[in-house]
Residue frames relative to the residue before (quaternion, step in Angstrom):
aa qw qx qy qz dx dy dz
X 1.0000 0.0000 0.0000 0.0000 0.00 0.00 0.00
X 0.7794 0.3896 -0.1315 0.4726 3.21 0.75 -0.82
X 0.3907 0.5271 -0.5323 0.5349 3.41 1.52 0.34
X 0.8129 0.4575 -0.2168 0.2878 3.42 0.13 -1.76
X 0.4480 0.3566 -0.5670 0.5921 4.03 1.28 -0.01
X 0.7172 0.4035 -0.5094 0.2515 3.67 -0.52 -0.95
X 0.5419 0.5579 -0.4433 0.4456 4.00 1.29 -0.64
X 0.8102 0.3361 -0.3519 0.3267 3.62 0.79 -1.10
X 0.4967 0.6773 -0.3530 0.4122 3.18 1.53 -0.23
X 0.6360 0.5044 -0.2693 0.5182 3.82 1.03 -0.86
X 0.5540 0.5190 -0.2752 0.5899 3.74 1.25 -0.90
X 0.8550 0.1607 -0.3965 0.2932 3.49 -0.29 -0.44
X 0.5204 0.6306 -0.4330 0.3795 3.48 1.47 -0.35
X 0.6142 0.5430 -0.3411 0.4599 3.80 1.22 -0.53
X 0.6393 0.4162 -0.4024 0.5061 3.53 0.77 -0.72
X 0.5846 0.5310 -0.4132 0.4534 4.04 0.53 -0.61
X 0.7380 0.4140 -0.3848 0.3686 3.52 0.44 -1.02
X 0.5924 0.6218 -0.2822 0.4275 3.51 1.28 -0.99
X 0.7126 0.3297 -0.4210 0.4542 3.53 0.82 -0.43
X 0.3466 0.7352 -0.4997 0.2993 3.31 0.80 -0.81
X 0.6950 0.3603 -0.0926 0.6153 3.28 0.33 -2.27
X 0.6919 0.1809 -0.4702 0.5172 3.67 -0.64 0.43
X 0.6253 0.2215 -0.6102 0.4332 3.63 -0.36 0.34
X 0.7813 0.4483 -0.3706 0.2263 3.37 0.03 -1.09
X 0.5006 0.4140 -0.4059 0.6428 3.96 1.15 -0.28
X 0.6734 0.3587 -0.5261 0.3756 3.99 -0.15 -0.13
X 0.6602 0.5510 -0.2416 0.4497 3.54 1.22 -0.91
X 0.4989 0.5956 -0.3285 0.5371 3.75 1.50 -0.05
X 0.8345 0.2557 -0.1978 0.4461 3.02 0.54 -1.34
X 0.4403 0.5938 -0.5857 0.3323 3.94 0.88 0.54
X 0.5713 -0.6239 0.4246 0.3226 3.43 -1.11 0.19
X 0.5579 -0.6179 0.3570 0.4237 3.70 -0.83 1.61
X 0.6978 0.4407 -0.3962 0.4024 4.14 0.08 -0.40
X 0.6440 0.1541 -0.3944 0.6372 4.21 1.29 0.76
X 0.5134 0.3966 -0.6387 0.4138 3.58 0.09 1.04
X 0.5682 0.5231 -0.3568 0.5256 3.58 1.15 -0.43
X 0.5415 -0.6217 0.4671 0.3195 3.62 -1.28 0.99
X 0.7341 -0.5395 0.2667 0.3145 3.05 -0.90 -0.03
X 0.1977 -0.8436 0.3774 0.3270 3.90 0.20 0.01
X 0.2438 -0.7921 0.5565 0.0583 3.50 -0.68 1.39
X 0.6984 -0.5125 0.3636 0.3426 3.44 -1.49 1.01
X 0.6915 0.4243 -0.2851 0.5104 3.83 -1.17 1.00
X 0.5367 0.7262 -0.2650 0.3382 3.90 1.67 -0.87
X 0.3692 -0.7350 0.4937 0.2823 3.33 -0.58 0.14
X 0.3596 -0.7892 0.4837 0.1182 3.39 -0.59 0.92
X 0.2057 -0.7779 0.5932 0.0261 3.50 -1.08 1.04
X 0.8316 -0.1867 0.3795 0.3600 3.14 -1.61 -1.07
X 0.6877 0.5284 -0.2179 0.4476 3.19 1.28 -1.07
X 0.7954 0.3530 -0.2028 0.4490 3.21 1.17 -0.50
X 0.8359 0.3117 -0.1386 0.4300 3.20 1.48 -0.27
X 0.6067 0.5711 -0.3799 0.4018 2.99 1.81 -0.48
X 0.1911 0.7074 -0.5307 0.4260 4.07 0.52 1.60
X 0.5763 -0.5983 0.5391 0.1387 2.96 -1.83 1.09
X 0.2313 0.8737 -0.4239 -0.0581 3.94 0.38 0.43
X 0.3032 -0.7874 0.4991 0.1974 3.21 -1.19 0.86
X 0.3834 -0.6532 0.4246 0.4961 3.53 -0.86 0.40
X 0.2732 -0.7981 0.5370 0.0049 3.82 -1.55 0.20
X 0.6735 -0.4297 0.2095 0.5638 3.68 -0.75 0.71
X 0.6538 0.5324 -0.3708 0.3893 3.40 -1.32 0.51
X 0.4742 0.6674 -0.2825 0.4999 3.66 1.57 -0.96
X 0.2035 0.8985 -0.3732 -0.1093 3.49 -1.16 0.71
X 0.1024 0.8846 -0.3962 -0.2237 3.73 0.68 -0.96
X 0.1750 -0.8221 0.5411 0.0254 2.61 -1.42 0.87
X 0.1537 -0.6893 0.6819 0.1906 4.14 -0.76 0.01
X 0.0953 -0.6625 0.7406 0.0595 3.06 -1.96 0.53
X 0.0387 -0.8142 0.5705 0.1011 3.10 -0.58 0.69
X 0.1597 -0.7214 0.6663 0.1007 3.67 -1.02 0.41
X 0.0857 -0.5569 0.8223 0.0800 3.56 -1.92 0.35
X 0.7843 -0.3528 0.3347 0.3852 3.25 -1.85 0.02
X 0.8416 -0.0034 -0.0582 0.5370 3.63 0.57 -0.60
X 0.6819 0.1680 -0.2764 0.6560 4.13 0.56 1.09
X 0.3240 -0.5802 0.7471 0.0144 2.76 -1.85 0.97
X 0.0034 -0.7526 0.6557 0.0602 3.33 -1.65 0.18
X 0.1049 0.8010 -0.5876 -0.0456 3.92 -0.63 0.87
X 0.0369 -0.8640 0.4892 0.1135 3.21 -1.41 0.92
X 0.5994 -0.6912 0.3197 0.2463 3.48 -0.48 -0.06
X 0.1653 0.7074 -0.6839 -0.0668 4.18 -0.24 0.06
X 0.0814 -0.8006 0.5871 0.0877 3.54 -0.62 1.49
X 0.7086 0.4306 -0.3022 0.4703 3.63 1.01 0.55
X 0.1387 -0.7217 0.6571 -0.1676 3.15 -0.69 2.00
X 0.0845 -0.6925 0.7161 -0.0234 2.98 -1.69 0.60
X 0.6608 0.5454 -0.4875 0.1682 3.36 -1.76 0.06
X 0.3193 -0.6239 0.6520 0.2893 3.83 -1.44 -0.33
X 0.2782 -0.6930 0.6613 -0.0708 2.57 -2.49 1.03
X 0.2173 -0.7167 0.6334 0.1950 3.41 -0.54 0.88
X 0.0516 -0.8432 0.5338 0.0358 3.37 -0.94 0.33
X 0.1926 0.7481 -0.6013 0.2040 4.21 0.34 0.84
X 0.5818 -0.6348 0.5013 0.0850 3.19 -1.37 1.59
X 0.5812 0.6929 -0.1018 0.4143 3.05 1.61 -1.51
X 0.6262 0.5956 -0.2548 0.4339 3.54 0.93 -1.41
X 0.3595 -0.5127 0.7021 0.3391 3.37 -1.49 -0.07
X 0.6561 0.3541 -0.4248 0.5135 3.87 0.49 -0.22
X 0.2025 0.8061 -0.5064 -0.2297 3.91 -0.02 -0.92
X 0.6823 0.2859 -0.3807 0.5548 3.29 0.32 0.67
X 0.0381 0.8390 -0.5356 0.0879 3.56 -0.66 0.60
X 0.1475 0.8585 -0.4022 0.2819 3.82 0.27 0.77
X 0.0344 0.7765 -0.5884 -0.2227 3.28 -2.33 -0.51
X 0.1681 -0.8785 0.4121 0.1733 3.44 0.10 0.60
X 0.4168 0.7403 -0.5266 -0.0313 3.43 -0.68 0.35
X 0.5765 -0.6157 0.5286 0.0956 2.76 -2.31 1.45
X 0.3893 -0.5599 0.6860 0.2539 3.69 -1.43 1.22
X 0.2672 -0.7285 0.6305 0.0195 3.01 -1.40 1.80
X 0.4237 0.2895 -0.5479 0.6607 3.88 1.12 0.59
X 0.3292 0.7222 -0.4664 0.3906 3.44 -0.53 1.20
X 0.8813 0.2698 -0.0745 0.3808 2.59 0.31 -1.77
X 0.3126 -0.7357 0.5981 -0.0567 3.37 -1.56 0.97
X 0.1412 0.7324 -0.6431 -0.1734 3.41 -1.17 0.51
X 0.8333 -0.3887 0.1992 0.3390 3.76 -1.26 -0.02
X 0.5777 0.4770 -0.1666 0.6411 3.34 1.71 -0.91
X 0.2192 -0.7168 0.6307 0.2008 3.93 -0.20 1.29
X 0.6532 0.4854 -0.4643 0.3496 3.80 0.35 -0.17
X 0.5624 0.4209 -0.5486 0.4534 3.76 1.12 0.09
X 0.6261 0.5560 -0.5291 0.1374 3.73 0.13 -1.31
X 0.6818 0.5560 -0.3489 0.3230 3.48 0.25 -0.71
X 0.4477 0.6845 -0.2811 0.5020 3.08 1.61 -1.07
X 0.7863 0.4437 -0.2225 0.3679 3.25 0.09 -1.69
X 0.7755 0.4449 -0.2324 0.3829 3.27 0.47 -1.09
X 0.6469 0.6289 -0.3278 0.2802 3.44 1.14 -0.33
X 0.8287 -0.2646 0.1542 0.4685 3.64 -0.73 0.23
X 0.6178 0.5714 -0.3022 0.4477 3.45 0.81 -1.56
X 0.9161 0.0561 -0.1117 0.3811 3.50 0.33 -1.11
X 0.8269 0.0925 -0.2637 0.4881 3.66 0.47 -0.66
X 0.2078 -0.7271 0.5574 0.3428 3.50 1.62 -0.08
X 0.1170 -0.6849 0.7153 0.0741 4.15 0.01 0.76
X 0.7296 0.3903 -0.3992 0.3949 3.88 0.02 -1.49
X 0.6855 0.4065 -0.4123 0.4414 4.37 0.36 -0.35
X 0.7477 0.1804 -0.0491 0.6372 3.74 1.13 -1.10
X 0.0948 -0.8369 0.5330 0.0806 3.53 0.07 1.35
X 0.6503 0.3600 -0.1021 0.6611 3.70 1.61 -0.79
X 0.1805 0.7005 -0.6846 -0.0894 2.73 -1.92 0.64
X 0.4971 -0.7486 0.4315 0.0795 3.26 -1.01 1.06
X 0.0014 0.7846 -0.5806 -0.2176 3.19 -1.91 -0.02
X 0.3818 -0.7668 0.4692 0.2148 3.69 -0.34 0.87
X 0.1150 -0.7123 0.6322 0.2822 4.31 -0.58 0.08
X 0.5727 -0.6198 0.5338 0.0548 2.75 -1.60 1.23
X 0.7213 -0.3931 0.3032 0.4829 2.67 0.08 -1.91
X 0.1318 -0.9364 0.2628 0.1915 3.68 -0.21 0.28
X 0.1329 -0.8905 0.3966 0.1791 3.60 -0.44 0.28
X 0.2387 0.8202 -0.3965 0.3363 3.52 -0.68 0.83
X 0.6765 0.6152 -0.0555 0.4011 2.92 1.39 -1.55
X 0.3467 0.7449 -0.4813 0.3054 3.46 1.33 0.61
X 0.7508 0.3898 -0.1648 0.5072 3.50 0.96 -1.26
X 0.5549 -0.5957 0.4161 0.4051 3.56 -0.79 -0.01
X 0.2529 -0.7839 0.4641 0.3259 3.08 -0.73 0.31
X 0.1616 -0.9054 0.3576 0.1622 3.54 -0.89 0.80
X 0.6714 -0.5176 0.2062 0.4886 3.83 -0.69 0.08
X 0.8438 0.1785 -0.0354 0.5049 3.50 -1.04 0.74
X 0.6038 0.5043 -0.2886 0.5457 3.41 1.41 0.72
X 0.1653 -0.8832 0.4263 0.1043 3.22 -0.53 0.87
X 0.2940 -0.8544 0.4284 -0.0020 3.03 -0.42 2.00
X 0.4505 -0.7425 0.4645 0.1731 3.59 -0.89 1.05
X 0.0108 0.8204 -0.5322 0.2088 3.18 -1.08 0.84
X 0.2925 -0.7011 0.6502 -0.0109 3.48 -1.60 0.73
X 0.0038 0.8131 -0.5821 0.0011 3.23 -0.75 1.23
X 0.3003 -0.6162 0.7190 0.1145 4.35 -0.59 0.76
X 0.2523 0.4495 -0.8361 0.1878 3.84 -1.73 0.84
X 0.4470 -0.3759 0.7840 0.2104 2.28 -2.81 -0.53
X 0.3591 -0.6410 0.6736 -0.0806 3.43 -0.87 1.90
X 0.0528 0.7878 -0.6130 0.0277 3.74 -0.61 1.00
X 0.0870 0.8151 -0.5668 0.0823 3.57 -0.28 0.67
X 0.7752 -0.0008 -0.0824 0.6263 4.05 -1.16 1.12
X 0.5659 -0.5669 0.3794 0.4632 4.10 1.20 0.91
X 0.5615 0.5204 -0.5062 0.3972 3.56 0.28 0.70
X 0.2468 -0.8228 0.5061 0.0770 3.70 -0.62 1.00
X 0.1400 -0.7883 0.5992 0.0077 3.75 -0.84 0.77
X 0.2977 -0.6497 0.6473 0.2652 3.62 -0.77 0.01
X 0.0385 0.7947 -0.5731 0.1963 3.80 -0.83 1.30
X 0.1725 -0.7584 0.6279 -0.0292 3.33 -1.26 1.18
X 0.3435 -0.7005 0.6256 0.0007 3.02 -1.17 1.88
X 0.0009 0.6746 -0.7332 -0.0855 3.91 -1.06 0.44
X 0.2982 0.6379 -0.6836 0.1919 3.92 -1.31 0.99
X 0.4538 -0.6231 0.5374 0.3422 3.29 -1.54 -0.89
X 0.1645 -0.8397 0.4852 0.1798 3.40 -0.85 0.06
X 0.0100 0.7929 -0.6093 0.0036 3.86 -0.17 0.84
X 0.4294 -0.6541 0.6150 0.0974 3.09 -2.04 1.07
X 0.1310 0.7156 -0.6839 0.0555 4.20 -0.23 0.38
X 0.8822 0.0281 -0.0369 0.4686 3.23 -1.37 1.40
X 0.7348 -0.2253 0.2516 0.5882 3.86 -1.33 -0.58
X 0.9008 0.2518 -0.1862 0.3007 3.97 0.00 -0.38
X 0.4123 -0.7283 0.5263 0.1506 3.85 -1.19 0.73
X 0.3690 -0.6847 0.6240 -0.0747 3.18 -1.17 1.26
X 0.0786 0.6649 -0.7170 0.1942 3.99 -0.10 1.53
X 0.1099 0.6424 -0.7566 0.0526 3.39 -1.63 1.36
X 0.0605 -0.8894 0.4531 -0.0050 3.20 -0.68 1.30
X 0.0416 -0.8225 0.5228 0.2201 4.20 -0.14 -0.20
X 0.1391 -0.7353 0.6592 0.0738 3.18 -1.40 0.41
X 0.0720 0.8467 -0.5271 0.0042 3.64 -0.47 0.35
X 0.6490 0.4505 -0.3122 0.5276 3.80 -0.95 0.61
X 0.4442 0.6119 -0.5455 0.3615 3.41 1.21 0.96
X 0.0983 -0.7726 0.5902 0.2124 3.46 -1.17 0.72
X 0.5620 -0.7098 0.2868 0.3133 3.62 -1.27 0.56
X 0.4598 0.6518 -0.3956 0.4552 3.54 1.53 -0.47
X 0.5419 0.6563 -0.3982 0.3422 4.06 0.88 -0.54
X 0.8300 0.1523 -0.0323 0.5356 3.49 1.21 -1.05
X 0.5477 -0.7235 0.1867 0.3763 2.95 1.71 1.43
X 0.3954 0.5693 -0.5850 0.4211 3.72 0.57 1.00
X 0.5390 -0.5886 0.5771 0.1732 3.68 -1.36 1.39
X 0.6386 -0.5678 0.4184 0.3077 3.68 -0.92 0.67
X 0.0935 -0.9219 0.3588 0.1126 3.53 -0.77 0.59
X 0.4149 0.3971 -0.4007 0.7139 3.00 1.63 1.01
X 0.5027 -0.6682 0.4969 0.2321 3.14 -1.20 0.28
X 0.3571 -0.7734 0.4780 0.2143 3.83 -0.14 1.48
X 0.2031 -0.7720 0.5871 0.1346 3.70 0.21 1.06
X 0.7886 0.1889 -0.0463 0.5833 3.99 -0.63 0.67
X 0.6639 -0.3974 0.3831 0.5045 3.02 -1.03 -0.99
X 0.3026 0.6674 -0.5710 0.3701 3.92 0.93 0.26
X 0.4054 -0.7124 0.5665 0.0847 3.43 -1.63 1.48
X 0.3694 -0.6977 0.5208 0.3247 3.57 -1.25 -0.42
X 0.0853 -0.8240 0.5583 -0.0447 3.55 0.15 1.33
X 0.3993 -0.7691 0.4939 -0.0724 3.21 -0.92 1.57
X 0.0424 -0.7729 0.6330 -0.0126 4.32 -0.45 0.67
X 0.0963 0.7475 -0.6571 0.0145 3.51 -0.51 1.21
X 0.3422 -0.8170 0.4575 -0.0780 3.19 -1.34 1.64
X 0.0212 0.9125 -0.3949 -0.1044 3.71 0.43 0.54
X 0.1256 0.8156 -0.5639 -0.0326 3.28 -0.93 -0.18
X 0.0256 -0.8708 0.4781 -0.1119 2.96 -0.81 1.47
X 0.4322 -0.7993 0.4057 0.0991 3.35 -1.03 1.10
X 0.0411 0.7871 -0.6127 -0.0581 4.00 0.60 0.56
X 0.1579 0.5893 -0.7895 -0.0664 3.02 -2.15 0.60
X 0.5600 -0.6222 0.3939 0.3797 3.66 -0.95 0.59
X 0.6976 -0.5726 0.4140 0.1185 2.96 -1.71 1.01
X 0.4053 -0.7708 0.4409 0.2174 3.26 -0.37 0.96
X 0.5142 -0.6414 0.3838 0.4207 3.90 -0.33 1.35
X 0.6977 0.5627 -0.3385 0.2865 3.20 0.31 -1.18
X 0.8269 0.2729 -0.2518 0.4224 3.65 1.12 -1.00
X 0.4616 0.5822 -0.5063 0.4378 3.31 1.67 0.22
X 0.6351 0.5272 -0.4264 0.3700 3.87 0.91 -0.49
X 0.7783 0.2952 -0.2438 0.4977 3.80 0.90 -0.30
X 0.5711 0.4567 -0.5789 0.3608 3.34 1.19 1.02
X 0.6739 0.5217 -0.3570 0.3825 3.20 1.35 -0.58
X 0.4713 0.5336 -0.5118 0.4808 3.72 1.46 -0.07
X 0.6439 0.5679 -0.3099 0.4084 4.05 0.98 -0.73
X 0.1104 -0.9230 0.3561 0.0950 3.95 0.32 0.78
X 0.6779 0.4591 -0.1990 0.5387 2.99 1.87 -0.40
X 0.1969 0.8056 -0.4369 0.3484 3.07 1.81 0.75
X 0.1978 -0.7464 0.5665 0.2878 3.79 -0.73 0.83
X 0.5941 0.5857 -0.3371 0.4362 3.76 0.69 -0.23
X 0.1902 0.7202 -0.5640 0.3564 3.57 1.29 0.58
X 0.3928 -0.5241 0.6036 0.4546 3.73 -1.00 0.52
X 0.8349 0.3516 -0.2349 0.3522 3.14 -1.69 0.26
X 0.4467 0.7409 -0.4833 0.1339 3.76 0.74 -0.33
């Protein structure tokens, strides 16, 4: 009798230890961002949630308005690209390049697009891309938190038809769930800077003043294609290009 409790006694203490060790190697091998609870709107945000390679993704857009004394004129480049590091931690936090496919772009009036795209002004077929580079950003005093949208200032170099400018963006950026939301504006751009000819007509002595509007969609990079871009050196989507 007493053999056969000590058998069931030895039997169930083995099956306990055994699960133990299978949960706890299944729980090793889960990635460190589900061993972590979940993060609920109002949270503070860390490393875990932000320190990630992110790329921008459908949904990304930019836009310009442009205005003279008496007409306006807004178009569209709905195709962005590039990646963004992004660490709270850094003295740089935001680190990146964006650029927008100028055969793209569109405005509402089909009798400009052709216009636009043609030599005279953005010459799209000689300078199919243009780009922006971050500088530097401010903003990053407060934490940033979940599902809150945190102000901010971003400084680059804006290169359009290969001509470079130094520009400041003023927006917020907020992080819900796996992906980040950056809307930024700039205003007080003029088109002669990056050697495009006015596209309204400057009645008098009235100017063409230009508003470019981004917005950008970030989810993290999948390991797999960040490992064969960084094996890829002549990649233009390097951070930082």
């Amino acid at each position: 009798m007493n053999r056969r409790r000590y058998w069931w006694f030895g039997t169930l203490g083995a099956v306990l230890i055994l699960g133990s060790l299978t949960g706890y190697f299944a729980i090793a091998r889960e990635p460190s961002w589900i061993q972590k609870k979940e993060i609920q709107k109002g949270d503070k945000l860390g490393p875990l949630q932000l320190g990630k390679t992110w790329k921008v993704t459908a949904g990304s857009s930019a836009a310009v308005s442009v205005v003279s004394p008496h007409e306006s004129l807004d178009l569209t480049f709905p195709k962005l690209s590039g990646l963004l590091k992004i660490n709270q931690e850094d003295t740089d936090h935001i680190v990146g390049t964006v650029a927008a496919d100028m055969t793209s772009l569109y405005s509402e009036d089909p009798a400009w697009n052709a216009k636009l795209r043609d030599w005279y002004f953005f010459n799209v077929k000689a300078y199919p891309e243009a780009s922006f580079r971050i500088v530097k950003v401010g903003g990053f005093e407060k934490p940033l938190l979940e599902g809150e949208p945190h102000p901010l200032t971003i400084e680059g170099e804006l290169t359009v038809r290969n001509m470079t400018q130094p520009i400041q963006f003023k927006g917020e950026i907020k992080h819900t769930g796996s992906r980040m939301e950056l809307k930024v504006r700039c205003s007080g751009l003029e088109n002669k800077n990056f050697g495009i000819p006015e596209l309204l007509e400057p009645i008098y002595t009235g100017k063409n003043m230009a508003t470019l509007e981004v917005t950008l969609i970030l989810e993290p990079e999948d390991p797999d294609t960040s490992r064969q871009r960084q094996a890829d050196s002549h990649n233009f989507r390097e951070i930082g290009a």
